[in-house]
N, C-alpha and C positions, 0 to 999 in steps of 0.2 A: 571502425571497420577492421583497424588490426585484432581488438578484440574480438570480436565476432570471427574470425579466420581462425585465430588459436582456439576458441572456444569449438568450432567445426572439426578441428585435426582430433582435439580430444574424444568426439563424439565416436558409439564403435558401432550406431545403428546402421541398418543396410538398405538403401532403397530397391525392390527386386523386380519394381515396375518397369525397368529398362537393360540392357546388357543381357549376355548369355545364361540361358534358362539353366543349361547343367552345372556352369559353375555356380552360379547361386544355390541352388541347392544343395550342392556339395559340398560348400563353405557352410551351410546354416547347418547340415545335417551330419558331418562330419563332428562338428564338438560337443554336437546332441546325443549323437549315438556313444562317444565313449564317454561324456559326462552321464548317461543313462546307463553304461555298464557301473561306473560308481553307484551312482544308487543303491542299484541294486545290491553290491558288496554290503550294504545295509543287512539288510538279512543274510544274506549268502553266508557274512561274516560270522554272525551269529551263530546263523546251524553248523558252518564247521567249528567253531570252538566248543559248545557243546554237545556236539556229535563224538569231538575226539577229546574232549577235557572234564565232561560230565556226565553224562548216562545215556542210553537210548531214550529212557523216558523223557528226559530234557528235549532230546534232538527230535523226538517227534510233539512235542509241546509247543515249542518256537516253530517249525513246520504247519503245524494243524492249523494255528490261528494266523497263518497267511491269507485265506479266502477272505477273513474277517477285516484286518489290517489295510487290505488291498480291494477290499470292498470300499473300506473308507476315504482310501485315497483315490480310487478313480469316479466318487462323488466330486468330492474336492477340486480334483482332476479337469470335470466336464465344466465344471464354474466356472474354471480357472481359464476354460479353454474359449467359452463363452465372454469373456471379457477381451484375453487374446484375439477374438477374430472383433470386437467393437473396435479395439485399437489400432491393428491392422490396416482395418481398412480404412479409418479418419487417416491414418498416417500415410498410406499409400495416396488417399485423395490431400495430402498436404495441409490438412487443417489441424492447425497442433493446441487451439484453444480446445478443441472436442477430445482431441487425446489427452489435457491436463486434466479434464473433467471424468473420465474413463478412469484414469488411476487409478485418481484419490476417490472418488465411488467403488472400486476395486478393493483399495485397500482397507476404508470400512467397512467393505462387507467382509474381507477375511477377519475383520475383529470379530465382529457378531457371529459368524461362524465358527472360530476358535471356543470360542464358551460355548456355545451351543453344545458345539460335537464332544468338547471335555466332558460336558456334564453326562452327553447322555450315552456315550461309549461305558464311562468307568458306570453306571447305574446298570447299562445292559448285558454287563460281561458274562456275568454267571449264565442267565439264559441266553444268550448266544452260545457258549459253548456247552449249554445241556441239547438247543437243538441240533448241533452239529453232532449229538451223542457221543463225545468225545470221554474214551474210557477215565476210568478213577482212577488209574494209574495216573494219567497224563493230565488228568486234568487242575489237580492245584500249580501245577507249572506252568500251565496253559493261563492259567487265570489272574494269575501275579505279574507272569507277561505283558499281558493286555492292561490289565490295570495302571500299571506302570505308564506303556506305552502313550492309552490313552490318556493319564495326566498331562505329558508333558507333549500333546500333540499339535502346540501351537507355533511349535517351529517348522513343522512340516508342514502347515498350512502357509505360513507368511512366506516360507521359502518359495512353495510350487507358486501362488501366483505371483509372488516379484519376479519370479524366473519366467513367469508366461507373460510378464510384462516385457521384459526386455526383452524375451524371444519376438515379441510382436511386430517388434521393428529391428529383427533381424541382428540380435544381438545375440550368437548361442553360445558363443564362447566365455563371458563371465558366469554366465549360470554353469559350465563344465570345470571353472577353475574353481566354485563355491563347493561344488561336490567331492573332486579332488582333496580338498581340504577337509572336510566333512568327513570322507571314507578315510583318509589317513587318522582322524582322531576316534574316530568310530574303532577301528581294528585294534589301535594301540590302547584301548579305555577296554573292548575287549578280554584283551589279554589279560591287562591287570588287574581288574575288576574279577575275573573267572579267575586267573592262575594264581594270582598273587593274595587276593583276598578271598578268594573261597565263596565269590557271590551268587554262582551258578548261574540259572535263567533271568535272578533279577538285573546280577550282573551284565548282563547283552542288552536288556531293555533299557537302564541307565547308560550305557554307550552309545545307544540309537537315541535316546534322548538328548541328550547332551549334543550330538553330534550336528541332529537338524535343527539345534537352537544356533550354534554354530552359522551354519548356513544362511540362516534367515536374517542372522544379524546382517553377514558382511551382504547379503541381499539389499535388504532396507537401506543401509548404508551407501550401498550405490547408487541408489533410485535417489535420496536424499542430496548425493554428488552431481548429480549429473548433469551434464549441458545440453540436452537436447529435451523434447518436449515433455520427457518421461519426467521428469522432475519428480521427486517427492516433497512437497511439503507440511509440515505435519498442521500445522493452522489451517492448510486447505483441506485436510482431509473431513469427509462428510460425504453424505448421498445425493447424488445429482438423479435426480430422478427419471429424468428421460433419457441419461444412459443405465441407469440399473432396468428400468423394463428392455434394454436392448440388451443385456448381458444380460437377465433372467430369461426372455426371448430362446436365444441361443446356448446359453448353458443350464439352465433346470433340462432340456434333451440330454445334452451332452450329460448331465451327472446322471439322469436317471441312469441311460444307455451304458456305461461306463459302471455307475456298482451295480448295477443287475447282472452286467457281466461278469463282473466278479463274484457278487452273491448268486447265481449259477454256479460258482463254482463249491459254491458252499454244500449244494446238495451232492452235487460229485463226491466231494469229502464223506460226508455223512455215510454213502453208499462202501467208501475205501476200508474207513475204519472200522468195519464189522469185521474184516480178516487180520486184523491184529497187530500188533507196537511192528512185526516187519515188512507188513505190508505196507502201512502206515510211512516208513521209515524210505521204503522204495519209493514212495508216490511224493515225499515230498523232498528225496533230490533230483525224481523226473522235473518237479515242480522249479524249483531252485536253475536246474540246467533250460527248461521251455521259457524263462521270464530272458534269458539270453537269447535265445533265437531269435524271439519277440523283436530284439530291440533294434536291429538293424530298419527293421518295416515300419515300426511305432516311430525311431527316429526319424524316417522320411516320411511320412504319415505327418507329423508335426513340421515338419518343412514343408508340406505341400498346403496343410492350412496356413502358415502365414504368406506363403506363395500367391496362394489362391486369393485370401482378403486383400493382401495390397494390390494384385492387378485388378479385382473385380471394382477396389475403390477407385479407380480409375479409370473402370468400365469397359477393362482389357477382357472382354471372354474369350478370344482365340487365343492369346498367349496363355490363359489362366490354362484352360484345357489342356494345353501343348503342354505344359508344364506337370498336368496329371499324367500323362500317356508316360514321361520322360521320368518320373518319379516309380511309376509301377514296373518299367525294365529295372531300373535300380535295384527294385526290391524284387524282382525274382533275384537277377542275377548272388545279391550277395545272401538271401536267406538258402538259394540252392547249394554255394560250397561250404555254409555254415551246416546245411544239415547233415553232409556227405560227410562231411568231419565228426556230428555228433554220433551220429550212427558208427563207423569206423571205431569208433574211440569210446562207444556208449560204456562199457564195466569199469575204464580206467575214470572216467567221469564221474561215478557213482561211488566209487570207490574211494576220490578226493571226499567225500562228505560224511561216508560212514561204512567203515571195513567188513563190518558184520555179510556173513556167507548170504544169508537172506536177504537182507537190505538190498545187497549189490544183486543178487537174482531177480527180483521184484524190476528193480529200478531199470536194469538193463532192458529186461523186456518190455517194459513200459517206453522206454526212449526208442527202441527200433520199431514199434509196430507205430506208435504216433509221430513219429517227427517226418516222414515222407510226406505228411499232411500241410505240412505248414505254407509249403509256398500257394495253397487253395487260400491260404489267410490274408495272403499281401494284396489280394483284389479287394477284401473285405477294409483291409484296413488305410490304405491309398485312395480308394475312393472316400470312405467314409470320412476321413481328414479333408479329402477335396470339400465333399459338402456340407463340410462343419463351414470351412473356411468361406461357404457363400451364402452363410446365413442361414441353411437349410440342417438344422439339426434334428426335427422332428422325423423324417423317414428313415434315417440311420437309426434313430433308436427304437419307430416301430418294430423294424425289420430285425434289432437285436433281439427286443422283447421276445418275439417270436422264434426265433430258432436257438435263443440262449434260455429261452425258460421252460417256453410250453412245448416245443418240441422236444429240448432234450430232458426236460419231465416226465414227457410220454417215451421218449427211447428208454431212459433210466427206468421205467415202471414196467415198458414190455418185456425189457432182456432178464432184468430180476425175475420177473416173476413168472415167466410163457418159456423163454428162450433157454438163460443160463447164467444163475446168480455166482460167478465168478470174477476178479478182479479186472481181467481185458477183457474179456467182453463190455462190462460197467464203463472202463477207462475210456471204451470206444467211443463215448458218448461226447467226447472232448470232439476229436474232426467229423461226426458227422454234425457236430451242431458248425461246423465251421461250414461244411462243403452247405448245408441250404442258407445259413448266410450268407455267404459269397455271391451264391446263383443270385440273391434275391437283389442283393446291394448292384451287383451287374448287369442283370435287367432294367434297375430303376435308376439307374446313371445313365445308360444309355438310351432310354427312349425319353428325359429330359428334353426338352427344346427351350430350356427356361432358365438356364446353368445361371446366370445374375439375377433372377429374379428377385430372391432375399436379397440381394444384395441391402447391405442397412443405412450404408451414406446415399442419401441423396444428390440428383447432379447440382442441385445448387447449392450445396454441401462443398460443393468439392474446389479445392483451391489449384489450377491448372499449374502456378508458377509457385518454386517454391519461398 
């Protein structure tokens, strides 16, 4: 018994089936949201060191193949997120044999995904960046990047789902001290890799490498530690097959949804880079500053799905709900003084990344005409987390498909070619694919009468006491 008591104090998982709906979420989403501004220093880092230590041609090289990289990862992402809400919710319904089996199914499949996407990112590189028609100037930079990148991209795979495993059972604070760590060796490998040895773009991509191998380690290594049902162990790992059809279930949605959305953004690009290395150079530190505003809503976004799976494993649908409504005040309130700031501040913002007269003209205008938009996003993105989290990921990613591809395909093809082949007008194509996403995702949350129906534990699944 005294075992099992110290073995509990050490545990940092979070039950959120019970106790105050705010504080919960503020404790989960609080070390999600600034372990998620590290990340992002991932790149961020990048493009200012090669913005101000290498060329514009560099700074828009590392820039361009964002759509591409971020394509990749919010594949990855919706997997990852789809295992996250299996776990969830067994943990919420108190069965912890069904979460050891969710793991270690979990973590073979990021093996088998790890090779896959090595192989076939470094194989697609050249034609990804001839479709993005990414100029000769920028493009052997562009392509050395990726190259790189995608070799050593099996840190960023094992990282994000061990991270969606412990996040599952409300654990967000070790995944924000892995990144911490992560961005401190990312910035300083950085530096001396561009300043010290002259490496240029290869140099950034060898520092993100290294960095999310980093992470992944002290990841696995947790999950291997741990005394609570997350266990890792490596003899158990293998495919439990009626949890991987419930995490392909839920996350082949989630990843399509997730890089289409990003590959959306890829034809965006494609449309930027016809106006040239400054245009180019504005758009991707509007890019760089929009992956920040993001994060406040993404962050509670991802607290509302594991919110959502543990109470609905318990077959809480008024709390689950109450907990959406309580999440999306959140996210107006803190993306509204985040935008009122970006806006205020947009040239001095643009200006951290790349000093050139142009760049900062591009970029400025790009950040005040689009970021009043954003808080249309935090409906799309609070509910969409709500319905991942209840098992329901295929109408979020219908509704993506739709207004991230084939509508803003048709806006991108009207205004080019009817209206006005200009860079904001084009840009605009970013909130209006947001504002019929929204409507569509708020329409089809609210005339729901069926909020648990996915739910994926069964009641005789579910273990009352713990």
């Amino acid at each position: 018994m005294e075992k099992a008591m110290r073995a509990s104090r050490r545990r940092r998982d979070s039950d959120m089936t019970e106790g105050s709906i705010s504080r919960h979420l503020l404790r989960f989403a609080l070390p999600l949201l600034v372990g998620n501004i590290f990340q992002q220093l991932y790149n961020t880092v990048d493009t200012w060191v090669v913005g101000n230590y290498v060329s514009n041609e560099a700074f828009s090289a590392v820039g361009t193949v964002a759509p591409i990289t971020n394509m990749l990862i919010g594949a990855f992402s919706g997997l990852a997120s789809g295992a996250g809400v299996v776990i969830s919710q067994y943990y919420g319904a108190k069965n912890s044999e069904k979460v050891h089996d969710a793991v270690h199914t979990s973590i073979m499949l990021t093996l088998i995904l790890s090779i896959l996407f090595t192989l076939i990112g470094v194989g697609m590189t050249p034609a990804m960046l001839r479709f993005m028609k990414t100029p000769d100037a920028v493009f052997p930079e562009s392509s050395a990047y990726l190259t790189i990148y995608f070799g050593g991209m099996a840190g960023m795979l094992f990282y994000n789902m061990g991270a969606g495993v412990l996040r599952a059972v409300g654990d967000s604070r070790r995944p924000f001290y892995f990144l911490v760590f992560a961005a401190v060796i990312n910035t300083a490998l950085d530096l001396i890799f561009v300043i010290v040895f002259g490496m240029g773009v290869r140099g950034v991509a060898w520092a993100t490498v290294i960095a999310q191998a980093a992470s992944a380690l002290l990841t696995m290594f947790t999950l291997m530690r741990s005394h609570s049902c997350i266990r890792l162990i490596l003899r158990h790992v293998r495919i439990h097959w009626e949890m991987l059809k419930k995490i392909v279930f839920v996350g082949i949605p989630a990843a399509l949804q997730m890089a289409v959305t990003a590959f959306s953004n890829v034809f965006v690009q494609s449309y930027i880079n016809q106006f040239g290395a400054a245009c180019m150079g504005g758009w991707t530190a509007y890019n760089k500053i929009d992956q920040l505003i993001f994060l406040p809503m993404q962050s509670l976004a991802m607290a509302v799905t594991t919110f959502v799976g543990q109470n609905l494993g318990m077959g809480q649908v008024k709390r689950a709900r109450k907990g959406v409504f309580t999440t999306l005040m959140m996210s107006f309130a803190s993306t509204l003084v985040i935008s009122v700031a970006v806006i205020a501040f947009a040239p001095e913002l643009v200006t951290f990344f790349n000093s050139e007269a142009d760049v900062i003209s591009y970029g400025t205008l790009f950040l005040r005409k689009l970021t009043p938009f954003y808080l249309v996003c935090c409906i799309n993105q609070i509910y969409t987390g709500a319905l991942r989290g209840s098992g329901d990921s295929r109408a979020p990613m219908l509704i993506m498909l739709f207004a991230f591809v084939l509508f803003r395909q048709a806006y991108l093809f009207v205004v080019s070619n009817f209206i006005a082949n200009e860079a904001l007008p084009l840009a605009m194509g970013y909130p209006a694919g947001w504002l019929v996403c929204s409507l569509l995702t708020l329409i089809y949350y609210h005339t729901r009468r069926d909020f648990g129906k996915n739910r994926l534990v069964a009641d005789s699944e579910v273990r009352r006491t713990a």
